[in-house]
C-alpha positions as CSV (number, residue, x, y, z in Angstrom):
1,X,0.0,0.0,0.0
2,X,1.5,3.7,-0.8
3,X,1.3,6.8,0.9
4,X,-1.3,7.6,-2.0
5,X,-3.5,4.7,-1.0
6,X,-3.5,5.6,2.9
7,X,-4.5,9.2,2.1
8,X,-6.6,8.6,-0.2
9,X,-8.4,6.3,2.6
10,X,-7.7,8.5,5.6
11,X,-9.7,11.3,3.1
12,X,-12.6,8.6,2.2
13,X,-12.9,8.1,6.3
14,X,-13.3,12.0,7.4
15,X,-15.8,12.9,4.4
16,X,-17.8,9.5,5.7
17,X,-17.7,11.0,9.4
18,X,-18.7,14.4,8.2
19,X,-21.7,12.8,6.6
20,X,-22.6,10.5,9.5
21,X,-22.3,14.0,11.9
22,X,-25.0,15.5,9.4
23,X,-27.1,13.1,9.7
24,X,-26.9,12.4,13.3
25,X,-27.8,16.3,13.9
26,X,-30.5,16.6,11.8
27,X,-32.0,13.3,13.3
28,X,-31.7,15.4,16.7
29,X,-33.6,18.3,15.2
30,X,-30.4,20.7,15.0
31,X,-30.8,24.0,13.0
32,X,-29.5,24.3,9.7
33,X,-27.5,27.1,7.9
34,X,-29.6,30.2,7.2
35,X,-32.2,29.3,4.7
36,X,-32.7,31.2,1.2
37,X,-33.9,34.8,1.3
38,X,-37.9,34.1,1.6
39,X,-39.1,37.3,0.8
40,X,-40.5,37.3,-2.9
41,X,-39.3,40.2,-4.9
42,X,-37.1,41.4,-1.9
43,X,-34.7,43.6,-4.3
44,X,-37.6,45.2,-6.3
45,X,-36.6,43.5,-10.1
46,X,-39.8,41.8,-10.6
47,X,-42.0,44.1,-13.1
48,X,-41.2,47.2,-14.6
49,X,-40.1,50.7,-12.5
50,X,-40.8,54.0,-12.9
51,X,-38.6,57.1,-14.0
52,X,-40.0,59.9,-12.9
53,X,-41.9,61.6,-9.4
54,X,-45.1,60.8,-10.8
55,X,-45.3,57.5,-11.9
56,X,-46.5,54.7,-9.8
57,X,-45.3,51.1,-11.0
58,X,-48.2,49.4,-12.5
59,X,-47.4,46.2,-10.1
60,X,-45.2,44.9,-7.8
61,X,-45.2,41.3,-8.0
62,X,-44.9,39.2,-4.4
63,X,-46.2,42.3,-3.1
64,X,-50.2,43.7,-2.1
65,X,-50.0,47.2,-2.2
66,X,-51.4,50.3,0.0
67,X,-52.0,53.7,-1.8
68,X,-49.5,54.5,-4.5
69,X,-46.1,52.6,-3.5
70,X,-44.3,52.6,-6.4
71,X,-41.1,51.0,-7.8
72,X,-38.3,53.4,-9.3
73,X,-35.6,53.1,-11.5
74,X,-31.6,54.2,-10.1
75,X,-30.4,57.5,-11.7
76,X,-34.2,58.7,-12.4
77,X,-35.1,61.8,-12.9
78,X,-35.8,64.1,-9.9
79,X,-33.1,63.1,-7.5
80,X,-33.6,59.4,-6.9
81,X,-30.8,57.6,-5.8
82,X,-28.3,57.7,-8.6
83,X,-25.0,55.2,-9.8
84,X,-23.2,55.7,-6.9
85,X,-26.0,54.3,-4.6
86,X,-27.2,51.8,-6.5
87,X,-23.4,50.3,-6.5
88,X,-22.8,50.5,-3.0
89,X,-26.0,48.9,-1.8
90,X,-25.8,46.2,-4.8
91,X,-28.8,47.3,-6.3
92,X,-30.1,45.8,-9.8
93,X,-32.4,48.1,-11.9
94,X,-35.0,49.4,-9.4
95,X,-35.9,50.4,-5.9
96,X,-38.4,50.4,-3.3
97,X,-40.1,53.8,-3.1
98,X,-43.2,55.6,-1.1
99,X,-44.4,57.3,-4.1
100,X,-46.1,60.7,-5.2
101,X,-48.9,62.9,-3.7
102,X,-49.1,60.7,-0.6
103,X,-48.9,61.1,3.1
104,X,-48.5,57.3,3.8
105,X,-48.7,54.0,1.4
106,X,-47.6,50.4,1.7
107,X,-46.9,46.8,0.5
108,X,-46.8,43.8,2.3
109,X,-46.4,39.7,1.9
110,X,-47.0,36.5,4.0
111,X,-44.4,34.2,4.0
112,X,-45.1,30.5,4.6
113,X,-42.8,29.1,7.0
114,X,-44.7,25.9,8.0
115,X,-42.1,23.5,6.4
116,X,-39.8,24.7,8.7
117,X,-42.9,23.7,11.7
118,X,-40.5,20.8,13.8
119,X,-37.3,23.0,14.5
120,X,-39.6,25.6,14.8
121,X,-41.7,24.4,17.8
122,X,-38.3,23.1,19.1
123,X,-36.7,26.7,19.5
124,X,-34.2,25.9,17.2
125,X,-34.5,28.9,14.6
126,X,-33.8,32.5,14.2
127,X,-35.1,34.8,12.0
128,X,-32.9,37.2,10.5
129,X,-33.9,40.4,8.7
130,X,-32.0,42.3,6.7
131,X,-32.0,45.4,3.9
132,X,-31.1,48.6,3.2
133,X,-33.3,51.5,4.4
134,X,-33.3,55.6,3.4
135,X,-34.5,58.7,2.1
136,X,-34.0,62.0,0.3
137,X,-31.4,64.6,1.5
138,X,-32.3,66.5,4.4
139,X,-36.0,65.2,4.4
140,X,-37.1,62.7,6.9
141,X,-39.3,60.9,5.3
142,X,-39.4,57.1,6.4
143,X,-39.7,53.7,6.0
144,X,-40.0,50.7,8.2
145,X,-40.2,47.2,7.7
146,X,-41.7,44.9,10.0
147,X,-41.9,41.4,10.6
148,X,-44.8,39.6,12.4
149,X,-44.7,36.0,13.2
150,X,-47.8,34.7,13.2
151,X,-49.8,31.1,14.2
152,X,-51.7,28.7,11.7
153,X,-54.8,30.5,12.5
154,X,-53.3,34.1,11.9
155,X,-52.6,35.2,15.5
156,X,-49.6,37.6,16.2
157,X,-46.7,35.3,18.3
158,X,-44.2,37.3,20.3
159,X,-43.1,41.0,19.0
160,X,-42.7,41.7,15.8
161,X,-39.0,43.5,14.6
162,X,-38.4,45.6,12.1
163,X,-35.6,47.6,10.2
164,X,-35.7,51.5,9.8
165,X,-36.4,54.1,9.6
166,X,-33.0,55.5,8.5
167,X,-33.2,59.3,9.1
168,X,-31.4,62.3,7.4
169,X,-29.0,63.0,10.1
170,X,-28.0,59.1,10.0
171,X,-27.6,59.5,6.3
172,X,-26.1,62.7,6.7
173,X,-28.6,64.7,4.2
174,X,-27.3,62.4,1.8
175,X,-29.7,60.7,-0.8
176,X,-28.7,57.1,0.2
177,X,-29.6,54.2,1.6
178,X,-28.1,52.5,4.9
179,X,-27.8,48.8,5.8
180,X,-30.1,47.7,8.4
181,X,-30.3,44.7,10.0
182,X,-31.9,42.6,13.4
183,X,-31.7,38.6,14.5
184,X,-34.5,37.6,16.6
185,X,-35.6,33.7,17.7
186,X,-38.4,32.4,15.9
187,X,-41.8,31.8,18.6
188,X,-42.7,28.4,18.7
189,X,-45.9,27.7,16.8
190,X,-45.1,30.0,14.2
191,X,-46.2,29.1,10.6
192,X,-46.3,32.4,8.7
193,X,-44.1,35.8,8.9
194,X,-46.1,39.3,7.6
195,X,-43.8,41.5,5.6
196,X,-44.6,45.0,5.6
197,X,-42.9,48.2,3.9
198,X,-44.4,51.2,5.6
199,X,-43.5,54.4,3.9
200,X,-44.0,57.8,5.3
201,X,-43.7,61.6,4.3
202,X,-42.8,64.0,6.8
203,X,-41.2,66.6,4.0
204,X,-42.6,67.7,0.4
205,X,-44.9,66.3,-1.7
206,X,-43.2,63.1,-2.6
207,X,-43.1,60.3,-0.6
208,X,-39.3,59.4,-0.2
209,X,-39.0,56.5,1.8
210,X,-36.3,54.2,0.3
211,X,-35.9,50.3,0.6
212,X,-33.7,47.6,-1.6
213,X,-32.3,44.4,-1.3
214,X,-34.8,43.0,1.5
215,X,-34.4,39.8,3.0
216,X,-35.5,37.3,5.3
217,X,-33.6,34.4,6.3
218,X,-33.8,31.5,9.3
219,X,-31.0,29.7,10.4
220,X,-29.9,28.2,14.1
């Protein structure tokens, strides 16, 4: 036998425990990795946005929508966030916006998390919620996301948590957008999470309250 064989064998043997250590831990209910973001349209690329301050997106698939919450394209006219922001945050084509001539709009989404039901009701998951957050130069407008667990029959479980709002003096009267983010455990008994993107204007007649790149994730 060579050296070559013995490694070769001594490499079979740890990739076979490896394997066998999986499998023991998910047997015992153990909490995988973070899961795949399970917000639908998170990032704002499904359907076409906007390019100026009065259009409103003519849908926003993954999403039901409150008043005219819109989606715009980076570098539109009016002084949406531009090139430079839309690199930094990783942004594709659009973004998440509150729209025009409107105190206060909307979207939101239920997530279905019942799959994840055993580890779950064990106290094995987190939730972890994620995206970035801002406005329009010295203007506070705002926007939140929030996250509500909630039971088979719809009840709110626990407290929900949310991201934002990211104000001017955070952004330093910049028109950006900041990363936010928050890592909570998931209640037991939990089988859906609400998303909700609450935009609101304080400041002129748009609604400036920026969002992109959402995400939702569970892990251990």
């Amino acid at each position: 036998m060579t050296w070559n064989d013995i490694g070769r064998r001594i490499a079979v043997t740890a990739a076979s425990a490896a394997v066998l250590a999986l499998a023991l831990a998910l047997a015992a209910g153990a909490a995988p990795e973070a899961t795949k973001n399970l917000i639908v349209n998170g990032n704002a690329e499904l359907g076409e946005g906007v390019d100026d301050v009065n259009g409103v997106a003519a849908d926003i698939p993954g999403w039901t929508r409150r008043g005219s919450f819109t989606v715009v394209k980076y570098s539109a006219p009016g002084g949406f966030p531009d090139a430079a922001v839309q690199a930094r945050v990783k942004g594709g084509n659009n973004f998440f916006a509150g729209g025009p001539a409107n105190p206060g709009s909307a979207v939101s989404q239920d997530v279905d998390v019942s799959a994840q039901s055993r580890l779950i009701d064990r106290g094995k998951l987190k939730a972890t919620l994620s995206g970035y957050i801002g406005g329009y130069a010295s203007q506070n407008d705002s926007l939140i996301v929030t996250a509500t667990f909630r039971s088979r029959g719809g009840a709110k479980l626990g407290s929900s948590i949310r991201i934002g709002p990211v104000t001017a003096l955070a952004r330093q009267s910049s028109t950006s957008m900041l990363l936010e983010k928050v890592t909570v455990p998931v209640p037991k008994k939990t089988r859906s999470i609400r998303i909700v993107l609450a935009a609101n204007r304080n400041d002129g007649s748009y609604n400036d309250g920026y969002a992109d790149n959402l995400s939702l994730r569970l892990g251990g």
